[in-house]
N, C-alpha and C positions, 0 to 999 in steps of 0.2 A: 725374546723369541717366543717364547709359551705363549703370548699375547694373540699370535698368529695361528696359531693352532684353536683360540675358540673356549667355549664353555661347553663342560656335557650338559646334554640336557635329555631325557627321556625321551625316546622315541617311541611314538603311539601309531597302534595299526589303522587305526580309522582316522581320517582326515578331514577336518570340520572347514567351514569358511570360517570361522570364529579363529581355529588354532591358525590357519594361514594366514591371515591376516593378523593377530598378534606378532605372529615370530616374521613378518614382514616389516612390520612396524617397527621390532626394532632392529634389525638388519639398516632399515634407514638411518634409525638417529645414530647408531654405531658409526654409520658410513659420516652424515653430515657432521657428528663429533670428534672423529678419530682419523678420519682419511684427509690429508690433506690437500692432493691434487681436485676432489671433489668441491670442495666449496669455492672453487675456482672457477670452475665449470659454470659456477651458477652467476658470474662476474661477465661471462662471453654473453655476446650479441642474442638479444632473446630470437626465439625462433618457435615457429609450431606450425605443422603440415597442413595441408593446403583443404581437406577433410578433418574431421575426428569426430569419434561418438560421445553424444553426449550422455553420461550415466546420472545428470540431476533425476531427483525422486524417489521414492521407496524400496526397499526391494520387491522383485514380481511386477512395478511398474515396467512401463515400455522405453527404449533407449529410443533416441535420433540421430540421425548424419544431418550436421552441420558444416557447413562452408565455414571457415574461420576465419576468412578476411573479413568478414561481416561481420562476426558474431562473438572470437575469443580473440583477448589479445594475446600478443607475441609473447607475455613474460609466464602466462598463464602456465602451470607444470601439469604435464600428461602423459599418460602411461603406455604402454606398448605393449603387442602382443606374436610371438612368434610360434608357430603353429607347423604340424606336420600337414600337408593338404592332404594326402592320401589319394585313395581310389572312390571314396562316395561322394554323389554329391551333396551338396551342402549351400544354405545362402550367400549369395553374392551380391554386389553393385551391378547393375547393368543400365544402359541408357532408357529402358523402358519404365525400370523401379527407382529408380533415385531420387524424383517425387515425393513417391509414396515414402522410401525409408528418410525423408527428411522432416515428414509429418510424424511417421513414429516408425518404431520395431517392436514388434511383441516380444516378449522375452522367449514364448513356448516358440518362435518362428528359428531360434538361435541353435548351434548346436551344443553339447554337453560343456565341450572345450569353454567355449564365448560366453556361457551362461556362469560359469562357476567363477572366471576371470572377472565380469560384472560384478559378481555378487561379493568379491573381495576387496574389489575395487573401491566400492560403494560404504564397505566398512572401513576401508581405509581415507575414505573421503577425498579421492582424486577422483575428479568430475569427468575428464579426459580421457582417452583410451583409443589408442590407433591401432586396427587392426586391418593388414593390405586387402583383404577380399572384400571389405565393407567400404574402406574408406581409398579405393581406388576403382575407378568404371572398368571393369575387366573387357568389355568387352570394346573400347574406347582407343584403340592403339595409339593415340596420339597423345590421351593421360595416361595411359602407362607409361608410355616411356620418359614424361617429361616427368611422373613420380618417381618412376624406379631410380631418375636421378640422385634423387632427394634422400633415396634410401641409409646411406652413410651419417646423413645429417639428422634425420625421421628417430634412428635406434640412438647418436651420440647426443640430441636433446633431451632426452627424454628422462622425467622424472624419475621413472622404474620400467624397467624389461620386464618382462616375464615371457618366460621359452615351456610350453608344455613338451616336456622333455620325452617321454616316455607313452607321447599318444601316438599311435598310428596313425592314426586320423582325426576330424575335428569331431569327431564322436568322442571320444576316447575319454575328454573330463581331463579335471585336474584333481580328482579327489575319491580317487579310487583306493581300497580298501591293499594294504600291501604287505608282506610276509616280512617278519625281522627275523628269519634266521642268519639272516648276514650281520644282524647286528650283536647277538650273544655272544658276550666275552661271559667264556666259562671258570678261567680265571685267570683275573687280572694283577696286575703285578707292578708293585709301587718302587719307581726309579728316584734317584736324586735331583733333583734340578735347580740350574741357578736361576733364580725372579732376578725383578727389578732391582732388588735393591741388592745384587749381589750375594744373595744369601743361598747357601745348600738348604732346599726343602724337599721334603718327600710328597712327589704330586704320581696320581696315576696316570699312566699314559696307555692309551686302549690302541693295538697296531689289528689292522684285521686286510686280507685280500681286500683288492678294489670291486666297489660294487657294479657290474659291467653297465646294469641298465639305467645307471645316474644318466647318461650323455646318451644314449645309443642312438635315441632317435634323432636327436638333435642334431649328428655326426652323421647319420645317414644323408645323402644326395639323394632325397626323393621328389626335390621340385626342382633342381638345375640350378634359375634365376635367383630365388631367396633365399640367396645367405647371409646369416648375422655379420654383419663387421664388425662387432665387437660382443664377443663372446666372454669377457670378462667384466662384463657390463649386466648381464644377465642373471635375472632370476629362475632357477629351474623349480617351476612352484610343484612340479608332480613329483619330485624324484627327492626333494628336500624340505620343504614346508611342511 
């Protein structure tokens, strides 16, 4: 059971693309190592949504919207992105731009949220990345709604979620500088416990109140339509990386 509860690991107030993407990385191979329902998943019918951005090239290079019947195949693995919309605006698909965002996207055109998601991405080497306001014509009712179908299938394929948990909006970042007073254990206190092999060892175990803004925004109903079907699926990269 200790198994399930985790390694400590120091918690730092400043949040690099370098640390997220290490402690993401290995978050996967734990999962593709340890979990077994998971390497099952990757046994089911390939699949990849009908858009996705393409992050080939350097960091501070520019992304693309690609069509993926054309261009990736179905077994290809690609990453997701779920997002608070908020009240600013912020870039979209639309029938006029889809052209152009398939020649390129600047990266300075993105918001905080999308730019930092990129730039992790990129370190982790998933070329892929769906996010619904780029990689659906918003203003297209007819592909929204034959995507929104898709949506169940879009977050259960997907190589890696990631949920900016704690952004208001797509301003907001994933790497915003955060306070650890919630996390001081002032003094901690070493219990018995049985491991693996049956044996009493003395391990710490750190108990503290729930941290509320891990989930809030995520838990918030602030766009109706997008909600995750699968919340246990997800990467909360602001609230835990």
């Amino acid at each position: 059971m200790l198994r399930r509860f985790g390694a400590v690991e120091e918690v730092q107030s400043l949040i690099t693309v370098e640390s997220c993407a290490d402690i993401i990385q290995r978050w996967i191979k734990d999962c593709c190592d340890n979990h077994k329902i998971c390497p099952a998943k990757e046994g089911s019918l390939p699949f990849v949504p009908a858009r996705l951005l393409d992050l080939s090239g350097r960091q501070g290079e520019p992304i693309r919207l690609v069509a993926t019947p054309d261009t990736v195949d179905a077994s290809t693995p690609y990453a997701t992105l779920s997002h608070c919309w908020g009240k600013i605006a912020f870039i979209q698909t639309l029938g006029h731009n889809i052209e152009k965002f398939n020649t390129g996207i600047k990266i300075c055109e993105l918001p905080n949220t999308f730019v930092h998601v990129v730039n992790v991405l990129r370190l982790l080497t998933i070329r892929y990345v769906w996010i619904d306001s780029l990689c659906i014509i918003q203003d297209d009712v007819a592909d929204w709604q034959e995507q929104a179908t898709q949506m169940a299938k879009i977050y259960s394929k997907a190589w890696l979620n990631i949920a900016a948990t704690a952004a208001v909006d797509s301003t907001g970042g994933c790497l915003s500088p955060r306070s650890l007073k919630h996390g001081l254990i002032s003094d901690p206190k070493g219990v018995p416990i049985i491991t693996n092999n049956d044996v009493f060892t003395s391990k710490q175990v750190y108990i503290r109140p729930s941290f509320h803004p891990i989930h809030q925004r995520l838990n918030t109903h602030s766009r109706g339509y997008d909600e995750d079907p699968l919340d246990h699926d997800i990467t909360p990269l602001l609230s835990r990386a």
